[in-house]
C-alpha positions in Angstrom: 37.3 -12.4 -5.8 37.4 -8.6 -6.1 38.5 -8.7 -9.3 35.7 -10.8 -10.7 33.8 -8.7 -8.8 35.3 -5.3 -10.3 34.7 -6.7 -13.7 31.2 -7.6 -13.5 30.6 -4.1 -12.3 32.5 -3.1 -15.4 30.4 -4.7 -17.8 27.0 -4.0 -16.1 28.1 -0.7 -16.4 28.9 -0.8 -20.4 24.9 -1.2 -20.3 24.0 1.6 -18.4 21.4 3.3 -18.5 19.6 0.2 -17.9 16.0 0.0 -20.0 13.2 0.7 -17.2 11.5 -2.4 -18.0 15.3 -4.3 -16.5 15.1 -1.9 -13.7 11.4 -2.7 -13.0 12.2 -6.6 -13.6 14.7 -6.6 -11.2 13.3 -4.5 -8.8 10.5 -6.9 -8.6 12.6 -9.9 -8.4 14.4 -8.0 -5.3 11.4 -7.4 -3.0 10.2 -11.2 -4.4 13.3 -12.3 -2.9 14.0 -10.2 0.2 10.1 -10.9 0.7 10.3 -14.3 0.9 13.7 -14.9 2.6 13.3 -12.6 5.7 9.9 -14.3 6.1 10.9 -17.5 5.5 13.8 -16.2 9.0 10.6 -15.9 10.7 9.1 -19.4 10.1 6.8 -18.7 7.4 6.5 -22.1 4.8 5.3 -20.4 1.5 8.2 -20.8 -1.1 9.8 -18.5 -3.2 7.2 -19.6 -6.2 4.1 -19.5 -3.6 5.3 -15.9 -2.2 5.4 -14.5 -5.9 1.6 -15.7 -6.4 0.7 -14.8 -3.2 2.3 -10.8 -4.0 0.2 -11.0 -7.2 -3.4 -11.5 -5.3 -3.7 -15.2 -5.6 -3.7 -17.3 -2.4 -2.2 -20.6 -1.5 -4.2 -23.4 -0.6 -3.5 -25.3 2.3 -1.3 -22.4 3.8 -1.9 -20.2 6.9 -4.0 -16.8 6.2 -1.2 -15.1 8.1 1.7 -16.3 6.1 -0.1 -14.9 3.4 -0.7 -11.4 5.0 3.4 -11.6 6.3 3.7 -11.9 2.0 1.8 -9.2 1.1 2.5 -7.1 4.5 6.1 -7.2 4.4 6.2 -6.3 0.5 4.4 -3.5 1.4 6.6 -1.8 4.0 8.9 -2.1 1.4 6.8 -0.2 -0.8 6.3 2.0 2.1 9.9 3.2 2.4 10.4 3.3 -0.6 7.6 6.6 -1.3 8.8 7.8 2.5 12.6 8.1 -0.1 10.9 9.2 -3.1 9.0 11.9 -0.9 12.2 13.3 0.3 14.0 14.2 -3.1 
């Protein structure tokens, strides 16, 4: 497994530096995903397609006002942290 491992990380790294627009894409995907699966811990019921409308201003109908502010809240403590880093260098 660590050697598939250590060759992936050999080949992503024949690309580097990565285009900004692949470091945006997957920066967004990340919080998307870390978004929706630590609420989704907590009990929230949007999906993973539902959380990445919700994160882009459009509500869900049919789902709770609060699991749409848990969305939106929780991208933005990442956000949050994320300047609280940037601030720092």
């Amino acid at each position: 497994m660590f050697e598939q491992i250590d060759q992936l990380k050999h080949q992503l790294d024949n690309h580097r530096p990565l285009p900004h627009a692949v470091v945006k894409n997957l920066h967004d995907d990340l919080v998307l995903r870390w978004t929706y699966h630590s609420n989704a811990i907590e009990g929230n019921t949007l999906t993973l397609l539902e959380t990445k409308v919700v994160l882009k201003g459009i509500t869900v109908g049919g789902k709770a006002i609060r699991e749409h502010f848990e969305a939106i809240n929780h991208r933005n403590a990442i956000l949050f942290v994320e300047d609280i880093i940037k601030a720092l260098d």
